[in-house]
Every structure is written in structure tokens, then in C-alpha cells.
VMD Tcl script that draws the C-alpha trace (Angstrom):
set ca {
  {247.14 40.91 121.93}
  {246.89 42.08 125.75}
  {249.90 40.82 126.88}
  {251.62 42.66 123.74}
  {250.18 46.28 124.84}
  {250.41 45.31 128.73}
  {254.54 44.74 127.21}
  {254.11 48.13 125.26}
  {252.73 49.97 128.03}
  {255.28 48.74 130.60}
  {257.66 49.49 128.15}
  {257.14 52.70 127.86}
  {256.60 53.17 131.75}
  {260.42 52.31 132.30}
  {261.56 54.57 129.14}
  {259.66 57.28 131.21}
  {262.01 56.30 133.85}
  {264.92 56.37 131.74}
  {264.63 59.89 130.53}
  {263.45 61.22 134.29}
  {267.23 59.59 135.10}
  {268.27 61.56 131.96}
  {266.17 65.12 133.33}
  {268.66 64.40 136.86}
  {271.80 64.62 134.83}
  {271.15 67.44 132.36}
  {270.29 69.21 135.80}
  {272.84 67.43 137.66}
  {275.66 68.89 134.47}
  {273.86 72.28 134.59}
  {274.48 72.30 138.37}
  {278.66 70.78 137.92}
  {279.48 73.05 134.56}
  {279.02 76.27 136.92}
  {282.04 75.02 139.45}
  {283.92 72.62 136.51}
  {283.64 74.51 133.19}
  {285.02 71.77 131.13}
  {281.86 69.93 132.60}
  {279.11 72.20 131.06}
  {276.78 71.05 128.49}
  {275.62 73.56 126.64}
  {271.30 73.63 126.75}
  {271.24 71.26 129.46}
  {268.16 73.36 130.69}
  {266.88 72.56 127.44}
  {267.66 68.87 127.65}
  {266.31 68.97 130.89}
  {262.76 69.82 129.66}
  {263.23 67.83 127.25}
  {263.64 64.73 129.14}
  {260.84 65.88 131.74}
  {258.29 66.17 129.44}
  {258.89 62.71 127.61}
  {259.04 61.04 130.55}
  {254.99 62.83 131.57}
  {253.86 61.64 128.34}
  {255.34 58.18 128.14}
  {254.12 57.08 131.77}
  {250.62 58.47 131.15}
  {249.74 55.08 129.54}
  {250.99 52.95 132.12}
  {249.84 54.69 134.68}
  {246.20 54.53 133.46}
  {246.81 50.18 133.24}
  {248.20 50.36 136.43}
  {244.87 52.18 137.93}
  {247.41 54.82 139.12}
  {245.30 57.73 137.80}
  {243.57 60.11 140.13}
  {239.46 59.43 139.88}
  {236.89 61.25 141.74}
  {235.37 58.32 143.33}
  {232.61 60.74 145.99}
  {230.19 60.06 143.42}
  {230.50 57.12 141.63}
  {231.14 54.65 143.92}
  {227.26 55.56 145.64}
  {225.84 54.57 142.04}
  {224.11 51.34 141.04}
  {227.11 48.53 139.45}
  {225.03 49.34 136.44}
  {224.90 53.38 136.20}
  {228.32 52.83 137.35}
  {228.96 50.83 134.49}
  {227.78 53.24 131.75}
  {229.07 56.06 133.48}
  {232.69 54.74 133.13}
  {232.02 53.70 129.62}
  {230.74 57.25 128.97}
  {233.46 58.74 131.07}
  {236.29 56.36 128.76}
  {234.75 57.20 125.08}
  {235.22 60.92 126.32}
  {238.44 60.68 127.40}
  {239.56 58.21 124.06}
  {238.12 61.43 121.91}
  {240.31 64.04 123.94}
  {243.50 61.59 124.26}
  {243.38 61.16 120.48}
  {242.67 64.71 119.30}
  {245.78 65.15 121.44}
  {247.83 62.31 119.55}
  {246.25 62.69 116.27}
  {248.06 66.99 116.92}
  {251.30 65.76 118.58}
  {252.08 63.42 115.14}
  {251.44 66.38 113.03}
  {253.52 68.94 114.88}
  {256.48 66.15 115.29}
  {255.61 65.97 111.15}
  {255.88 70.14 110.75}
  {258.33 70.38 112.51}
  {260.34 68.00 110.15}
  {259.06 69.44 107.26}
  {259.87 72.91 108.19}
  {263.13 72.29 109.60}
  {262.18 73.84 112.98}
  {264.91 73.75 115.66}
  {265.26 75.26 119.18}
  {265.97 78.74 119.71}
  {268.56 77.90 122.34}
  {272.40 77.24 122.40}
  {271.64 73.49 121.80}
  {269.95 74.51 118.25}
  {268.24 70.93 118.35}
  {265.68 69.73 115.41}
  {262.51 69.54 117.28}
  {261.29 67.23 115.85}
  {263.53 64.82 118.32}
  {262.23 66.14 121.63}
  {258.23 66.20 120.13}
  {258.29 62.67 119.38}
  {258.38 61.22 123.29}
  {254.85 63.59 123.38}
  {253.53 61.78 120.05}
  {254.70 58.58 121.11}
  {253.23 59.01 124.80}
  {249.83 60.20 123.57}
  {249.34 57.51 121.41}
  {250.12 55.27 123.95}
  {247.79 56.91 126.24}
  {244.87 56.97 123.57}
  {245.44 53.41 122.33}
  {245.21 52.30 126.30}
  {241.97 54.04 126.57}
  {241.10 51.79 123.75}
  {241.96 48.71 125.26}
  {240.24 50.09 128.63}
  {237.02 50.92 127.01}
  {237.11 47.32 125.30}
  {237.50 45.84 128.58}
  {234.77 47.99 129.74}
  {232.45 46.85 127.15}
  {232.91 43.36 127.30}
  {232.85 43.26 130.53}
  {236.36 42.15 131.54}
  {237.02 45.16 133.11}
  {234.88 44.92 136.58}
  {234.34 47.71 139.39}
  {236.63 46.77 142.41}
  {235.24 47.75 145.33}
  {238.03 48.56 148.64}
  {237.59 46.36 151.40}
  {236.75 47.25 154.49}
  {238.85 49.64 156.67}
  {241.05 49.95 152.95}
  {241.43 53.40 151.44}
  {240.93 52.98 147.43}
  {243.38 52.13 145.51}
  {242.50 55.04 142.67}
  {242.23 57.80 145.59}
}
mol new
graphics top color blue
foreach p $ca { graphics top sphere $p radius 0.5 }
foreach p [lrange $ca 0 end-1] q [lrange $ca 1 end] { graphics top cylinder $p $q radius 0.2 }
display resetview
């Protein structure tokens, strides 16, 4: 089961890169329709957001895997291994709440939006529906990597790396 979501997650890490490569050429065809007309794509501002903001939400899971995140580490890295311990348990079950209120809202827009027919108010006219499902997709992610985090946490696969000597942290 961990190698499928360490797949899932890195999966979704390099479709995060995909669609920042697709954010450079909506830009990159915004940028060439203004000197070659024939070259514009209409909404490519549009597509451009589009691409940014599934590309945030699908990396957020493999970046939390990877460590990658940005922790405040002043504090906890003076605490006992044990506070320590239930501190980042604490600090995980908070964050698997927030990360799945935020999935749990993201499938239910992606679903009103389909059931209302909503589309964009710009020239593209797109369903969005399309561009809301790399956020619903990349939150789940995110929560269900909290989940595997926490589960590490609790059974104590997941251990508290300390940086070695003269070594900045790796999470700073």
C-alpha cells in the first residue's frame, strides 16, 4: 500500500509539472498572438490560471512526502523526542481536519458546478467544472498524505531526523 500512494503522490508531483509547462505556453501564446494574430488563443490568461493553480494543488501532496514543506523548527526541535512526538501528531490530526474540510468543499464545488452548468465568464466560456477538478484532485491528495503521515507518526515509522552537524535542516 505505501509504495502505491508514494506512486500516486509522485504521480501527481510530475502532472503538477506538466500543467506548470502548460501555464508557460498559454503565457508563452498570450505573449506570440499579440505580434502573430493567427497565433492567439483566445483565454489563454484564463488557461494560464488554470494550469497554475492545478499544478499548486497537485504538488502539495508530494511535496509534504518529500519533507519539502516549510516547518517552524525554533521551537520544536528544543523539545523532548517525546513532546516532540505528540506535538507532530497533534500538529498532523490538525492539519488532516483542515486539508479535508478543504477536499471534502473542492469535490462539491467541482459537483455544483456540473450540476449547474457553470462556465467561465471569459472568451474561453469553459465548463468549470474541468479547471476545479486539478484543486479536488490535489486536495485529496494532500489530505490522504496527511493520512499516511499521521499513520507513520503513530506507529512510529515516521522518526524525528535530526541535521547533522554544521548541516542546515532539510525542512528549513
Amino acid at each position: 500500500m505505501r509504495s502505491f500512494l508514494d506512486r500516486l503522490f509522485e504521480g501527481a508531483g510530475y502532472l503538477a509539472g506538466l500543467f506548470m509547462i502548460g501555464t508557460l505556453l498559454a503565457v508563452l501564446s498570450s505573449i506570440c498572438g499579440r505580434f502573430i494574430p493567427a497565433l492567439e488563443l483566445h483565454g489563454a490568461d484564463a488557461y494560464a490560471g488554470y494550469c497554475m493553480a492545478a499544478s499548486a494543488f497537485l504538488a502539495m501532496a508530494s511535496t509534504l512526502r518529500r519533507g519539502e514543506h516549510i516547518r517552524v523548527t525554533l521551537l520544536i526541535n528544543r523539545l523532548s523526542p517525546r513532546a516532540h512526538r505528540w506535538l507532530d501528531i497533534f500538529c498532523h490530526v490538525l492539519a488532516l481536519a483542515v486539508s479535508g474540510a478543504l477536499a471534502w468543499f473542492s469535490i462539491r464545488l467541482v459537483r455544483q458546478s456540473l450540476a449547474f452548468n457553470d462556465i467561465s465568464t471569459g472568451l474561453d466560456a469553459t465548463p468549470l467544472w474541468i479547471p476545479q477538478l486539478g484543486m479536488a484532485l490535489g486536495t485529496t491528495l494532500f489530505a490522504l498524505a496527511f493520512t499516511a503521515d499521521l499513520v507513520d507518526l503513530i506507529t512510529g515509522r515516521k522518526v524525528r531526523q535530526e541535521p547533522r552537524e554544521g548541516e542546515p535542516a532539510h525542512i528549513e
